[in-house]
Structure formats: structure tokens, C-alpha cells
C-alpha atoms as one frame of an Amber mdcrd trajectory, in Angstrom:
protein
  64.809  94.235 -46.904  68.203  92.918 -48.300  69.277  92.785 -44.611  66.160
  90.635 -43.526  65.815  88.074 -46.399  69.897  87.462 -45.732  69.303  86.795
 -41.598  66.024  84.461 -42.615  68.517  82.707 -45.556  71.392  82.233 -42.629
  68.952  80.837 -40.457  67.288  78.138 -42.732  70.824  77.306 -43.141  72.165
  76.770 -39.993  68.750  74.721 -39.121  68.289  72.597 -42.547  68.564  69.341
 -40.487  66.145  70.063 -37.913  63.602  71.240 -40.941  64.704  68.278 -42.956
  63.611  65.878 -39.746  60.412  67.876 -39.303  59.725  67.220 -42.625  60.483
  63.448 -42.517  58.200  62.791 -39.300  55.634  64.320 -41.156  55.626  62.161
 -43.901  56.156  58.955 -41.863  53.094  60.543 -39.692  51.181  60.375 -43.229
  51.822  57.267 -44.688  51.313  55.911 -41.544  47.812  57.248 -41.373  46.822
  56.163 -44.767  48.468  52.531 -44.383  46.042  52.454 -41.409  43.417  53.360
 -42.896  44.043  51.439 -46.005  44.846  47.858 -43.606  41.371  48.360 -41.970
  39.365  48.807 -45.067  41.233  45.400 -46.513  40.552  43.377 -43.231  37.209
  44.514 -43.415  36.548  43.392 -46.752  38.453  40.685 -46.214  36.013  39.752
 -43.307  33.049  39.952 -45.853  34.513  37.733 -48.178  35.033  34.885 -45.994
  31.599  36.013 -44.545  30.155  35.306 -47.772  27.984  32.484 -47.545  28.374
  30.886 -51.182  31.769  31.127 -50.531  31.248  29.316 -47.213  29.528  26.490
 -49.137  32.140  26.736 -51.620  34.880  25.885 -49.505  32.959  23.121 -47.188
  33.054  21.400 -50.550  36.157  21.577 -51.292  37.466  20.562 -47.917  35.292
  17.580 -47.935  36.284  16.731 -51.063  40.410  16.648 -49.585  38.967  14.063
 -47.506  38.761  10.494 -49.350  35.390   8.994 -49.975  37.143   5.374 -48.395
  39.151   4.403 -45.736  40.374   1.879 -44.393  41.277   0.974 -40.430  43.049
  -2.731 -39.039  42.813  -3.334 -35.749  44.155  -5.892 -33.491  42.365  -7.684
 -30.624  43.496  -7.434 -27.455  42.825  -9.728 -24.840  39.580  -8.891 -22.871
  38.087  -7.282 -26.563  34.295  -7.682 -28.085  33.150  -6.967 -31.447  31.081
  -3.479 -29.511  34.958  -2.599 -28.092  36.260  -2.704 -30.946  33.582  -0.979
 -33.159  34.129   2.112 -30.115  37.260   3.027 -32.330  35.615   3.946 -34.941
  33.794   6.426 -34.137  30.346   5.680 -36.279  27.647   6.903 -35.721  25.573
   5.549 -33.182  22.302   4.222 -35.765  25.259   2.657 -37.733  27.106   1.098
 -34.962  23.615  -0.337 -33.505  23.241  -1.631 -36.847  26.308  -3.454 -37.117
  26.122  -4.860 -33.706  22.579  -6.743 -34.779  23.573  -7.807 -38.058  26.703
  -9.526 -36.371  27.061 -10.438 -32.747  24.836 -13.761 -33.913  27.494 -15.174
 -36.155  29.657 -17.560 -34.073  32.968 -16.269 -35.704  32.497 -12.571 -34.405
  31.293 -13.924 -30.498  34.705 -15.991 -30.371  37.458 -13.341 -31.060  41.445
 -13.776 -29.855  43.994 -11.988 -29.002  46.384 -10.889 -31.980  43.334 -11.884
 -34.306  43.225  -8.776 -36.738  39.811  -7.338 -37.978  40.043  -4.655 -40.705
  37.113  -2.322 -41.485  36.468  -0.226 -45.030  34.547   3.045 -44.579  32.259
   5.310 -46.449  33.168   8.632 -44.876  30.331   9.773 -46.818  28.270  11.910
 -43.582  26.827   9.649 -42.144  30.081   7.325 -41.925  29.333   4.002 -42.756
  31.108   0.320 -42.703  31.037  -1.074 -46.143  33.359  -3.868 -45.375  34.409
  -6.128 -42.505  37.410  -8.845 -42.626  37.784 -11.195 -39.775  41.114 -13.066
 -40.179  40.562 -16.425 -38.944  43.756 -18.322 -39.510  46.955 -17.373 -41.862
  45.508 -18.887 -44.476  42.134 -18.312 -43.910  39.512 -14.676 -43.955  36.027
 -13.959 -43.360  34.659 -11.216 -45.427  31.378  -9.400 -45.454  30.531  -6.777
 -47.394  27.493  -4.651 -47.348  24.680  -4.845 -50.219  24.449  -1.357 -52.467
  21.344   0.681 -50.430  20.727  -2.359 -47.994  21.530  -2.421 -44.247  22.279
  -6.394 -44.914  25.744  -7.578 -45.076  26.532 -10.611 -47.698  29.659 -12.862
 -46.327  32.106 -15.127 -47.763  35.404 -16.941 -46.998  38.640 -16.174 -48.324
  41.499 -18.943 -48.462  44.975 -17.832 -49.963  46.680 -20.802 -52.012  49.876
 -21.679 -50.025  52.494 -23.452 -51.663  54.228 -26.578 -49.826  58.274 -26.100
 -49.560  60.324 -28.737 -47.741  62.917 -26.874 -45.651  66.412 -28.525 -44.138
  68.548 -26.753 -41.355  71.251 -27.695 -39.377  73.243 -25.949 -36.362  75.612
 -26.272 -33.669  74.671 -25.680 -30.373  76.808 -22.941 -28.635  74.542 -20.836
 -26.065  70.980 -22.770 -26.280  68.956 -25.075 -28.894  66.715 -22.082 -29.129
  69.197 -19.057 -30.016  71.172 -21.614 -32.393  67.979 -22.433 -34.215  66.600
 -18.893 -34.180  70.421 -17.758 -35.907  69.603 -20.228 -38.420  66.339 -19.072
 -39.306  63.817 -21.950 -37.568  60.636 -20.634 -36.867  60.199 -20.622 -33.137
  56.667 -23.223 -33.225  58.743 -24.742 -35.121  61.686 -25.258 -32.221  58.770
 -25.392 -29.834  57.845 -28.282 -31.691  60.949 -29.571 -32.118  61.464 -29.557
 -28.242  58.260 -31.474 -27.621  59.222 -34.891 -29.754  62.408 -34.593 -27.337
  60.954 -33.740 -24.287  60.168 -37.452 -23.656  63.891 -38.464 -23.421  65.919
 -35.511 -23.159  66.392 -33.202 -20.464  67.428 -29.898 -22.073  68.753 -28.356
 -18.890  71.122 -31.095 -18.446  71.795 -32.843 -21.363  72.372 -30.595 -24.098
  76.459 -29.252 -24.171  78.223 -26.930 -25.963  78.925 -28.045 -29.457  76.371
 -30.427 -29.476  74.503 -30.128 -32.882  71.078 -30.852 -34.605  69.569 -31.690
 -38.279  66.037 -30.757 -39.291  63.911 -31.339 -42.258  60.021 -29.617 -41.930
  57.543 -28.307 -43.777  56.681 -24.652 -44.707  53.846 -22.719 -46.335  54.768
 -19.524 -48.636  52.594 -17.221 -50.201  52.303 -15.646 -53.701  55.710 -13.662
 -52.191  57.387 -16.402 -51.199  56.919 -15.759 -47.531  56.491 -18.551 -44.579
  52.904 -17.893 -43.682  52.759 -21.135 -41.108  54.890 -24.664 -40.910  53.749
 -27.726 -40.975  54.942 -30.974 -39.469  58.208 -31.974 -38.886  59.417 -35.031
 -41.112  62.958 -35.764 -39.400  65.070 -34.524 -36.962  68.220 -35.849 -35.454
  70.130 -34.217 -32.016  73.499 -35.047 -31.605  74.562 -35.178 -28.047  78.050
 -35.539 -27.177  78.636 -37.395 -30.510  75.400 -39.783 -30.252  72.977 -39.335
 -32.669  69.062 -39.463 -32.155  67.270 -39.701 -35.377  63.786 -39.040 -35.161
  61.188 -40.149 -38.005  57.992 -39.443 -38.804  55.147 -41.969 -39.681  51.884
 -42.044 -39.805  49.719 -45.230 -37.976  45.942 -45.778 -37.546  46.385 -42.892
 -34.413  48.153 -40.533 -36.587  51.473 -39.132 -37.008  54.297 -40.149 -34.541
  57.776 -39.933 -34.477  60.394 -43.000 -34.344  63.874 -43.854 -33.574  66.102
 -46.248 -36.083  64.396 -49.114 -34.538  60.571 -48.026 -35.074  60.014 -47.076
 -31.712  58.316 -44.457 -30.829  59.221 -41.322 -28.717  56.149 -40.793 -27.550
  55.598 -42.046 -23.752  52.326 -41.890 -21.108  54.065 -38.692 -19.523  57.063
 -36.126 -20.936  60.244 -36.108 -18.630  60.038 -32.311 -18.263  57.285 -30.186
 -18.770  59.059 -26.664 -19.443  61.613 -25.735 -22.293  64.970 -24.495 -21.969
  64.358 -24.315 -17.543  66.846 -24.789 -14.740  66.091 -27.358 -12.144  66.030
 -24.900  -9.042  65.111 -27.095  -6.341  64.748 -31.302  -6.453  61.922 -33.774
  -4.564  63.181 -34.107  -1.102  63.622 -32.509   2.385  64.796 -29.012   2.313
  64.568 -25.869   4.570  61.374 -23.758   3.274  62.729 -20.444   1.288  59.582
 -18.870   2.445  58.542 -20.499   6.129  62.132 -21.219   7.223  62.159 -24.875
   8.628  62.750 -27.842   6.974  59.604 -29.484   5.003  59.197 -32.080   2.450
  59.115 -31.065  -0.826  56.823 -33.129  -3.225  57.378 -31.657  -6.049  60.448
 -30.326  -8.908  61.251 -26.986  -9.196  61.997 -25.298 -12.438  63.176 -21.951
 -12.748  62.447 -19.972 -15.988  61.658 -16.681 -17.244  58.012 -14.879 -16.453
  55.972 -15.938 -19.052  57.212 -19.294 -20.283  54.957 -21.825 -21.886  54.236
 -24.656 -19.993  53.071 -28.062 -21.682  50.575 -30.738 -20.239  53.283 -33.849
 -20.116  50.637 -36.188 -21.127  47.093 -36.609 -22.482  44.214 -35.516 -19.269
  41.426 -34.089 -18.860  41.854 -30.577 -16.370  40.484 -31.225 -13.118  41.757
 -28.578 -11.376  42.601 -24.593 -13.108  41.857 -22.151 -10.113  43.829 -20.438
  -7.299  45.067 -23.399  -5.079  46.329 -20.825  -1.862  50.029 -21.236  -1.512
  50.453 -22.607  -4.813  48.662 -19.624  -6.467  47.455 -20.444  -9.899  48.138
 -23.737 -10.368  46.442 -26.664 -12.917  45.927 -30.652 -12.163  45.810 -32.946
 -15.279  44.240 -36.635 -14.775  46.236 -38.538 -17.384  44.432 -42.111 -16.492
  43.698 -43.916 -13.227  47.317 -44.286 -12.613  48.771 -40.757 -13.126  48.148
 -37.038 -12.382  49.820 -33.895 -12.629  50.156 -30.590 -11.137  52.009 -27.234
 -12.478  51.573 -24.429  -9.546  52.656 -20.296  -9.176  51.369 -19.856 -12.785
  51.247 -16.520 -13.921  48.068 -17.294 -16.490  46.459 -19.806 -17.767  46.358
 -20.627 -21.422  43.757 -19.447 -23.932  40.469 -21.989 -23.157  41.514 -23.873
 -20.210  39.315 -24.718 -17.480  38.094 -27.314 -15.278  36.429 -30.149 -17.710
  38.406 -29.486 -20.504  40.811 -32.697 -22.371  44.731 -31.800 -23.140  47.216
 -33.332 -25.375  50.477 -34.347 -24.566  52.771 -31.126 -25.117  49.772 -28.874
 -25.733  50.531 -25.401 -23.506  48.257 -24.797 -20.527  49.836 -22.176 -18.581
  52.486 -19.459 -18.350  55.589 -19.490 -15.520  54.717 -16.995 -12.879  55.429
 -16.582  -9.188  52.575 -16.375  -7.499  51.042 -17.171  -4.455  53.880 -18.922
  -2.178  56.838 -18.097  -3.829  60.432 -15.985  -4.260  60.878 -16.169  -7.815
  59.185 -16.981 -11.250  59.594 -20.884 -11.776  57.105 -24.247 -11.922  56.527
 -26.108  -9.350  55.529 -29.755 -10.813  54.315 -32.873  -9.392  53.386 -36.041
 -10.554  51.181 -38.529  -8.585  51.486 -42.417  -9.081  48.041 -44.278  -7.139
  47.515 -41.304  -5.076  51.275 -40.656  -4.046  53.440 -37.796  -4.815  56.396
 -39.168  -6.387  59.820 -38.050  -7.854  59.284 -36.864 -11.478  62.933 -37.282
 -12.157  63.282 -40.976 -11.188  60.424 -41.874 -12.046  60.677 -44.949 -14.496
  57.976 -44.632 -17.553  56.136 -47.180 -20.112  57.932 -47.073 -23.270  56.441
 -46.302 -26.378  54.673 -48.748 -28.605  57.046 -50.858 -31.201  56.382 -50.893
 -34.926  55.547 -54.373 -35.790  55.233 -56.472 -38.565  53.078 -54.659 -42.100
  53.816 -51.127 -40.059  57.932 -51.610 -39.356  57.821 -52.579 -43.131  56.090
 -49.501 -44.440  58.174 -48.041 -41.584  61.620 -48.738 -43.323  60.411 -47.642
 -46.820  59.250 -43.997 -45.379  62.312 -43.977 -43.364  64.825 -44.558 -46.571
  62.481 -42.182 -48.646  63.170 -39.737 -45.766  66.829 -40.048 -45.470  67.204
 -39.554 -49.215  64.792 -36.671 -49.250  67.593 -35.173 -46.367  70.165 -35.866
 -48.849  68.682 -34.052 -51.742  68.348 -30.915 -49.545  71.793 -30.889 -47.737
  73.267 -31.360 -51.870  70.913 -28.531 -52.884  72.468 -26.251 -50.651
């Protein structure tokens, strides 16, 4: 017996780590069971509780509580928009967006929107969603707001206009690349260097003219906001270009036609046509004979070239009414102004026509009308301009206009008195500075 329980101690011996691993994969075998069974019986309950329909209700609560009551959505119009477009974003319901389309597509704000005009909606998100608030922005200065009447499907409107206040601004620059980089670096709005181009379109070429170094002087006025930010600019009160050391003050005064601008001698600027009718252009090809860059043989061309950038505004050089805004074949878009029964215009290869022009419709003198383009016969973006004296295509360039009207007698007096006022109100800013 002694014999036996020795062998069956030697043998529990030599195998204690074979026992000791039978022993361990047992255990794992039954924890593993019971975590098993113990995972299932939590998913399950788990599955209940969310199951639970007070709990369900609970939570649908809560998450539409997360969500805020009001919001509020800006959108800007793009070209080719109406008011139903626009409401598509919003995704309202369609009673509500029925609703709004009635109550609104009558008012003649809302039937004439623009591009970059921005409307901006407030929302009651409220199931159903509903618009509790609509702002049309009219101007920079100026809002349309309706807002809807508590429990009513009627919206009550009204029109907002912030107070601006009027600043007097001077800069100055010299010209090293272009009059329209030098003024930008100097913090000129660009209407404002648009505008500035126009008063000098009728005597300066700015292809040609302008050189390096050459400077300028401008006094204008600006509109700021509560912030003291330029909202819009208002009329320029003097400006004075300095071309290879000549100086060409301009003035502003106002006559029975409105405001003009004048040199030293109360003269004004303004004449029946502008020398060029594109800003900051190169003169690609002149009137004349010259071999056709499209057809090959030499042709007559009736016209000035200007080569500019896709896209560049194009003015009306005089007052006209639009006789002609369509496709005009090798010319591709093109416009012809009637200034009076002596001149006419024509701008061809547009790449668009400006916002509201049409057959019909009466310019102003530097107002935009187009965009450069290159279509129909053509290699290259540019404008292709004409001007036609009695019926005959003439050149633009050589092409000898009537000067502007001279201040005389009362008006060159009250003429000289704005004009000092003017130069003193110059030096008050340059010493503020």
C-alpha cells in the first residue's frame, strides 16, 4: 500500500504541469461559459430597454430639444434665380412653401431679384418648419423685412435703412505697374477707380498715355457704418492726374443738368462721345487695311481693336438709346448705341451683355453695357469698336470731337468759389494726414 501511494505521489509529480494546464483550460472553459451567458442576458435586456416605448418618447424629446427652436439661413442669388429656386433650399414643407410663394411673388421687389442680392430667411423648426422671417437686401443701405403675424399665414413688411455717416476721403499714388493696381495698394475702392477712369476717359488714353511714375490726387466721398466700415462711395469731388509732369485738375460742380466735372478754366470734361470705351486695354489692331487673322486676305477694317481680359466692363461712350443687343454673325454678341442723328456706336465679340440691356433701352455716357469676350469671328478676347459719323464708319482715334460746354458768367463765378473751397478742403486732408 506504501509501495502504491509512493508510485501514484511520483507520478503526480513528474506530471504537475500537464495537471496544472488541465486545470487552467478548465477554468478559462468556465468563465468563458458564464461571461457568455452573462453578455447575452445584458444585450437582451439591454434590447428591452431601448425597446421601451416611454423611453422611446423620452429620448425623441430630448433629441428634438438639441435641435434649436430658430434658425437662420442667407442665401445669395445667382444669376438665372426666382424667389420658388431659392425657397427649394430650404426644404419646407410643401403647404408652407405654397404659402409663401402666394403671399409674395405679387410684390414687385421679390419678382425683380439680382445676382449677389442676398435674401436671409428665419425658421421655426418647430414640425412643421415654418418661415417666420424674410429679409430682402435691396441696396447697402437699404432692407426689406417681413415678418409673419403670431398664428396668421399673413406676413407684415417694412423697410430698414441703416444711418451711414458721410467721411471725406483723400489719396494719392504713383503710378508704377497700372492706375488700377496703384490705386487698389492705396486702398481706392475699385467703383471708385472705375469712376475715376470714366471723368478721364474723354481725354486720356490709358493705354498710351499713362507712364511709369506718373502720379494722381483724389478727394471722394465714403459712407461708414456704426463700425466704421465703407458700405458704398459717393461722388468724386476732385481729382488731378499728373502725366509726365502736367497736371489735370478735375472739379466738381453742380449746373441745372447736374454734377460735372471741370478743368482750371471751367470747362468741362465731359464730350458727345468718350475717346476709348474700355479701361486699362491694349490697342490690338487700328482702322485700316490689314490681312484678316481669321479669312487670310487683306480686308478693310472699320473698326479699333482693343485687347483686354475675358470679362472686362465695357462703357457706352456717350448717351443712346440701344438699337441693336443680339448676335450680329461674325461679330457675335455685339451692341449698337444711337447717340443722336450724327453718331452711332458699335462694341462686337461680347462675352455678355450687362444686367437690363436690350433693344429700346436709353444709356448714359460711361454706364457698362457689356463684358469683353471673343465670340463669334474672332482669335482672342478683345472689343471690336466702331463709331459711325452720317452713316460712315470712321476712325475712332482721329476722330476730332465737340468740346464740352464753358462755364459762363453767374456759373464760372460760383464755379471759382467751389473750386477754392475744394482746393482748401484738399489741403486740410493732405495736413491731416
Amino acid at each position: 500500500m506504501e509501495k502504491t501511494n509512493l508510485n501514484l505521489h511520483k507520478k503526480i509529480k513528474n506530471n504537475v504541469y500537464l495537471i496544472f494546464l488541465i486545470f487552467l483550460l478548465l477554468f478559462t472553459i468556465l468563465i468563458t461559459n458564464f461571461y457568455s451567458i452573462s453578455k447575452k442576458n445584458y444585450e437582451d435586456n439591454l434590447i428591452n430597454f431601448f425597446d421601451n416605448f416611454y423611453l422611446k418618447k423620452t429620448l425623441n424629446l430630448v433629441i428634438n430639444n438639441l435641435t434649436p427652436k430658430y434658425s437662420y439661413k442667407e442665401i445669395e442669388v445667382q444669376k438665372g434665380d426666382t424667389f420658388e429656386k431659392i425657397l427649394n433650399q430650404l426644404n419646407l414643407p410643401s403647404k408652407e412653401k405654397k404659402l409663401v410663394i402666394k403671399k409674395f411673388t405679387k410684390i414687385k421687389a421679390i419678382n425683380k431679384l439680382y445676382k449677389g442680392q442676398l435674401i436671409s430667411f428665419k425658421l421655426n423648426n418647430s414640425k412643421p418648419i415654418k418661415i417666420i422671417e424674410i429679409s430682402f437686401q435691396q441696396s447697402k443701405t437699404k432692407t426689406l423685412v417681413f415678418n409673419r403675424i403670431d398664428k396668421l399665414d399673413k406676413f407684415e413688411g417694412k423697410e430698414i435703412i441703416k444711418n451711414l455717416n458721410e467721411t471725406i476721403v483723400y489719396k494719392e499714388s504713383t503710378i508704377k505697374n497700372s492706375l488700377y493696381s496703384s490705386a487698389i495698394n492705396v486702398g481706392i475702392q475699385p467703383n471708385v477707380i472705375i469712376e475715376f477712369a470714366r471723368i478721364y476717359g474723354f481725354q486720356i488714353d490709358f493705354q498710351r498715355d499713362i507712364w511709369k511714375d506718373d502720379s494722381f490726387q483724389i478727394v471722394y466721398e465714403t459712407y461708414l457704418d456704426t463700425n466704421n466700415e465703407v458700405l458704398d462711395t459717393g461722388k468724386i469731388l476732385y481729382a488731378n492726374l499728373v502725366l509726365q509732369g502736367k497736371e489735370h485738375d478735375l472739379y466738381i460742380f453742380k449746373t441745372k443738368d447736374g454734377y460735372e466735372h471741370f478743368d482750371q478754366a471751367g470747362k468741362s470734361i465731359k464730350k458727345s462721345l468718350m475717346k476709348t470705351p474700355i479701361n486699362g486695354a491694349r490697342l490690338s489692331s487700328s482702322f485700316g487695311m490689314r490681312k484678316h487673322p481669321i479669312l487670310g486676305y487683306n480686308k478693310m477694317h472699320k473698326g479699333t481693336d482693343f485687347a483686354a481680359p475675358e470679362g472686362t466692363p465695357i462703357m457706352a461712350s456717350g448717351d443712346g438709346k440701344i438699337v441693336r443687343a443680339r448676335w450680329c454673325g461674325g461679330g457675335g454678341n455685339c451692341i449698337k448705341i444711337k447717340h443722336n442723328s450724327t453718331y452711332s456706336t458699335v462694341y462686337a465679340h461680347l462675352q455678355k451683355f450687362a444686367r437690363g440691356i436690350k433693344e429700346g433701352v436709353r444709356v448714359r455716357q460711361g454706364q457698362t453695357i457689356g463684358y469683353v469676350g471673343s465670340t463669334g469671328m474672332s482669335t482672342g478676347p478683345h472689343l471690336h469698336y466702331e463709331v459711325i459719323v452720317n452713316g460712315k464708319k470712321v476712325n475712332s482715334q482721329k476722330l476730332k470731337l465737340p468740346s464740352g460746354k464753358i462755364l459762363k458768367e453767374k456759373e464760372r463765378e460760383l464755379f471759382e468759389v467751389s473750386k477754392i473751397k475744394l482746393n482748401v478742403l484738399k489741403s486740410n486732408l493732405i495736413n491731416s494726414q
